[in-house]
FILUMVO-923587 format. One record per residue: x, y, z of N, C-alpha, C, CB in turn. Coordinates in steps of 0.1 Angstrom, whole numbers, plus 2048, in hexadecimal, padded with zeros to 3 digits. Atoms other than C-alpha are relative to their C-alpha. Glycine has a CB too. Layout:
XYZXYZXYZXYZ...
REM end
This chain:
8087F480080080080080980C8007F780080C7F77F07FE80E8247F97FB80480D7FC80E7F38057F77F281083B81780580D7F880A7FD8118007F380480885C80E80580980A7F58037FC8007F57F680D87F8237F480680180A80A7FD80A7F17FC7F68948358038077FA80180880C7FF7F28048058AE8258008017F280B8068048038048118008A07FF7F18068018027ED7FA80D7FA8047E38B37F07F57F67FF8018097F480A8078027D08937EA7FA7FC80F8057F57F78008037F57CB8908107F180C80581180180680E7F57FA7B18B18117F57F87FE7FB8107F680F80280179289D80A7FF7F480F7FB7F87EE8068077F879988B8288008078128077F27FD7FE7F67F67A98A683E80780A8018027FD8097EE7F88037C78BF84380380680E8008107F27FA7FD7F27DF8C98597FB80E80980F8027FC8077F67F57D48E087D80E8097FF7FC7F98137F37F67F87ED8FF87E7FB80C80780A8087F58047F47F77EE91B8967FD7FC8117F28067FA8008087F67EC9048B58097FC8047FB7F87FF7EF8088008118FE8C77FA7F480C81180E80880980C7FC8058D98D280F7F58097F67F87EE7F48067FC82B8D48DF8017FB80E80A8087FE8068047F481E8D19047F97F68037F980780480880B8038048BC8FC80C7F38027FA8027F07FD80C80881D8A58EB8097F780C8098047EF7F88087F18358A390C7F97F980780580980B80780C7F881B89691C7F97F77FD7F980280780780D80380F87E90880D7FA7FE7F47FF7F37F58088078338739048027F680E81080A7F97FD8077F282E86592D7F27F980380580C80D80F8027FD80A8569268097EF7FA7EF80B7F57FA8107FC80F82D9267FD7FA7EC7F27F381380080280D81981F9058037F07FF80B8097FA80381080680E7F68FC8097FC7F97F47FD7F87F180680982D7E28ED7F97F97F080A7EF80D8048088078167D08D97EF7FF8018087F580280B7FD7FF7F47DC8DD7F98107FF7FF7FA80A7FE7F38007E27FB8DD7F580980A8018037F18067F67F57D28158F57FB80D7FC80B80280B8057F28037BA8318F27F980380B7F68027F48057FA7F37AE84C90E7FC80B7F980980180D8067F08067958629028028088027F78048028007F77FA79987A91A81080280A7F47FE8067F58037F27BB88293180480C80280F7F57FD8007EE7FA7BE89D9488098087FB8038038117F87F78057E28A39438028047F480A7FE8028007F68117DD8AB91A7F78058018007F97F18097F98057C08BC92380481080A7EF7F78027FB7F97F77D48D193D8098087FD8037FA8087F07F88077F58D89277FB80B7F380D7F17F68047F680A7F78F99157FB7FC7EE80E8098018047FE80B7E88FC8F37F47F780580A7FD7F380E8067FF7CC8E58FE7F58067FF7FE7FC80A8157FB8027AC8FF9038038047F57F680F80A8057F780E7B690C8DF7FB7F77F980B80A7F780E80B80B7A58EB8D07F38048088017EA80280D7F98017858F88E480180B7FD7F980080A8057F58047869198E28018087EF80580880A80080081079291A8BA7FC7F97F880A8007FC80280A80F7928F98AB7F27FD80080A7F18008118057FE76E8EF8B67FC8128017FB7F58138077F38027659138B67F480380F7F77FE7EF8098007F37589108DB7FF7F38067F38047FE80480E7F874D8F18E38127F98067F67F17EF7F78057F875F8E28FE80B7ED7FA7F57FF80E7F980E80677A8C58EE8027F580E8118037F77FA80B7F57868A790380D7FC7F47F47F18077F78078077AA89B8FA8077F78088098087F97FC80E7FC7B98798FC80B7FC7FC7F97F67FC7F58058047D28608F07FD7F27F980A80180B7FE8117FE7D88418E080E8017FB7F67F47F77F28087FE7F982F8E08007F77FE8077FF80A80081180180780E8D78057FA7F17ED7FA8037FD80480E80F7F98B57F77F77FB80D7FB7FF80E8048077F97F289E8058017EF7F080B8057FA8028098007E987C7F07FD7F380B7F48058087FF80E7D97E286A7F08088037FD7EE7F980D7FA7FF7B77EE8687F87FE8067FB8007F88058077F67A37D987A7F280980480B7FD80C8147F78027807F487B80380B7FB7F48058117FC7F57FF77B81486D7F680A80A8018047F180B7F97F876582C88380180F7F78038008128037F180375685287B7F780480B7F88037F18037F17F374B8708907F48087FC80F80D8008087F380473488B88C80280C8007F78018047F87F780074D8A288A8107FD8017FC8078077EF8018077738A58818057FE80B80A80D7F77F98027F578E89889880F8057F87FD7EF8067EF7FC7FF7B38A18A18057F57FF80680680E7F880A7FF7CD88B89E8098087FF7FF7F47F87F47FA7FF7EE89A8AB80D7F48047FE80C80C7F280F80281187E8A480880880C80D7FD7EA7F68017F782A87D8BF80F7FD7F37FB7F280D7F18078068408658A67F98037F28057ED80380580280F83886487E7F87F480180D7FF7F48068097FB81985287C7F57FB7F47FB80480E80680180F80383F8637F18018028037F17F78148067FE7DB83F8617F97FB7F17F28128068088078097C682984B7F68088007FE7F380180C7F77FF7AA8408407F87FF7F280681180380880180B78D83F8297F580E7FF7F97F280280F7F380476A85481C7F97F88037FB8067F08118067FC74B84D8317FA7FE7F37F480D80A80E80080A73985380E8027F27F27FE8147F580380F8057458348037FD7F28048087FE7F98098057FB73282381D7F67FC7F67FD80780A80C80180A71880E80A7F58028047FE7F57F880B7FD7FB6F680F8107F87F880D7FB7FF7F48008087F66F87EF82680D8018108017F37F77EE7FC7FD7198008368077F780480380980A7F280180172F7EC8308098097FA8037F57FB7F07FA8077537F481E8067F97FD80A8078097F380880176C7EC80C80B8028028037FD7F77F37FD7FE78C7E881580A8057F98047F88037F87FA80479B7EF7FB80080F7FF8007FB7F77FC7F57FF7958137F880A8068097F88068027FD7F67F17A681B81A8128007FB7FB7F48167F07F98037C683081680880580A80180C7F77F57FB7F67E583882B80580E7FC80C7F68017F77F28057F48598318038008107F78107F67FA7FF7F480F85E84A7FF80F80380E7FB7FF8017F37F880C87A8638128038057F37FD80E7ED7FC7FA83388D8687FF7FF8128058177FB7FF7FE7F483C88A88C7FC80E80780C7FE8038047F27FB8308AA89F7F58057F980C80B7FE80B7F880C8148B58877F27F78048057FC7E98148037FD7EE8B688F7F67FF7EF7F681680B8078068077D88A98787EF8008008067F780280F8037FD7B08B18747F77F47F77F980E7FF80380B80779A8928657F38038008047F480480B7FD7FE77A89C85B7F37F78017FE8077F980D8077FC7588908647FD7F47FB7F58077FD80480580975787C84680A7F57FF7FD8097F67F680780177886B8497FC7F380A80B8088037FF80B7F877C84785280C7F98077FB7F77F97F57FE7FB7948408697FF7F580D80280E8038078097F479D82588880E8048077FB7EC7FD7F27FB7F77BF82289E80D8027F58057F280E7F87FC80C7DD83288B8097F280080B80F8037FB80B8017F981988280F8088037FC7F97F17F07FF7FC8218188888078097F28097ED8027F67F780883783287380A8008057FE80C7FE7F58007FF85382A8847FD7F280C80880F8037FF80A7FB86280A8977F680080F80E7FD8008027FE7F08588178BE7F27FE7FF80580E8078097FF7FE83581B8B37FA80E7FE7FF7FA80A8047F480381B8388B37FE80680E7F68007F78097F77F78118538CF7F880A7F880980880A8047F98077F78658C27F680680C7FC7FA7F38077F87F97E18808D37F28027FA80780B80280D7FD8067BA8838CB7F58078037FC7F77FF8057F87FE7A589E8CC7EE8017FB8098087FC80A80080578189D8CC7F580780C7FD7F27FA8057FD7F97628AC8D67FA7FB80C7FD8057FC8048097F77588A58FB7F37F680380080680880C8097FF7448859028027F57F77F48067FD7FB80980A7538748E48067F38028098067F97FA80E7FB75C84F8E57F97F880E8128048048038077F274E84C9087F67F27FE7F880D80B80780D80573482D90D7F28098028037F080B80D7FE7FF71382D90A7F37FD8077FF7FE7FA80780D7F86F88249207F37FA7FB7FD80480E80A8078086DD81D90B7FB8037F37F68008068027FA8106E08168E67F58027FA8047F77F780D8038046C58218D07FF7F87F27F980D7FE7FE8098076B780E8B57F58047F37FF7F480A8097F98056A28258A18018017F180180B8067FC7FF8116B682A87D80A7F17FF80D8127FB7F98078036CA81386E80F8008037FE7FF7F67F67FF7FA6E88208748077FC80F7FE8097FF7FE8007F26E481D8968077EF8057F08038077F880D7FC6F57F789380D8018017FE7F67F77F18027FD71780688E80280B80C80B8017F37FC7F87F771681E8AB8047F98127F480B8007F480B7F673480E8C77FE80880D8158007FA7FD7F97F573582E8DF7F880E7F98128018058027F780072D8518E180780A7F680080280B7FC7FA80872D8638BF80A7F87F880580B8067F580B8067418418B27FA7F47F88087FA80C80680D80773582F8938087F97FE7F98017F57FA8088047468128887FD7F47FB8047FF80580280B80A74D7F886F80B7F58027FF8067F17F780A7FD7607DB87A8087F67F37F87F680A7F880B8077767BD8667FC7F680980F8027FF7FE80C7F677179E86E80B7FA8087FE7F77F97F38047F57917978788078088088097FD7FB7FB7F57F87977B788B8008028107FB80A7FA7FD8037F37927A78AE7F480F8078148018028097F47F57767C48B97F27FC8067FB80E7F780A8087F27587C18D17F57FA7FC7F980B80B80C80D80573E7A48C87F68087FB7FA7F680D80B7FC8087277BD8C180380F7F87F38008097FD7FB80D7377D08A87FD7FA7F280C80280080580380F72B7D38848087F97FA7FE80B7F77F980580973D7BD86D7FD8037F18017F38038037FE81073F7D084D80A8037F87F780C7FD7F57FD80675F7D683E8037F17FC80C80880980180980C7627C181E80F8017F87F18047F57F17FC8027877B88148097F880B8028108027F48047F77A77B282680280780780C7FE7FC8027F67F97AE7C18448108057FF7FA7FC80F7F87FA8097C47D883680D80380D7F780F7F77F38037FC7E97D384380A80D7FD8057F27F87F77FA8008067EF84880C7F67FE7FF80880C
REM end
């Protein structure tokens, strides 16, 4: 599979880089948040990146008010294994140079599944924020270098959390995992028994 750049022009339709944000605070402290040798770890929410400077300027700029929550995941990871979407654009700020498998919600079919094959890589430079819009399909990043990835995630508050009682009203409503968190699993991607199994294909390998 090619790996593209964030910063290659073919990359706008799925997001583009955050500037004006010094996210170097941030990044120290996500560089002391616990990192899986061989597994991988996400925390929606964590005081100290929501504590270190540059943090309120994702609420008070990048969301334009609304209060964000920021997290982390860490760890090594190497394939695709679900994609999920939002109802609004997320951060993704690299610690190390880092890869994400990413696709277009609008080629969700009508039964949503997916195919695998569309889904494309593009590495994120070490240090550089990254926004992914609404529309983008996206799951845990992958390894761009041997150690693995730290990556920092920025979304608005409430996001990811659980749910306490799914509804069941649209159709849609079969791939919703958590709070504000649709998803489309692989069969072989090891995720929770009652996740959708719709990604059609190979589970697309780094």
């Amino acid at each position: 599979m090619q790996i593209k750049s964030v910063l290659d022009s073919s990359f706008k339709k799925y997001g583009k880089v955050v500037k004006g944000i010094d996210c170097s605070k941030m990044l120290e402290a996500l560089s002391k948040k616990p990192m899986p040798a061989d597994s991988v770890v996400y925390v929606p929410g964590d005081a100290d990146l929501e504590a270190a400077a540059g943090a309120i300027d994702f609420s008070k700029s990048f969301f334009g008010g609304l209060e964000a929550q920021i997290g982390y995941c860490n760890g090594n990871n190497k394939l695709l294994n679900a994609v999920e979407y939002h109802r609004c654009s997320e951060v993704n700020i690299a610690l190390y140079d880092t890869i994400l498998l990413i696709g277009d919600q609008r080629d969700i079919e009508d039964d949503f599944t997916y195919d695998t094959s569309k889904i494309e890589a593009y590495k994120i430079p070490a240090g550089t924020a990254v926004e992914l819009y609404a529309t983008t399909l996206h799951y845990a990043p992958c390894n761009g270098e041997p150690q693995g990835f730290r990556v920092i995630v920025v979304l608005p508050k409430g996001t990811n959390y659980d749910i306490k009682d799914y509804p069941d009203k649209t159709p849609e409503d079969r791939l919703l995992m958590a709070q504000n968190k649709w998803l489309i699993a692989h069969k072989d991607g090891g995720q929770d028994p009652r996740a959708f199994i719709g990604l059609k294909g190979e589970n697309v390998s780094i």
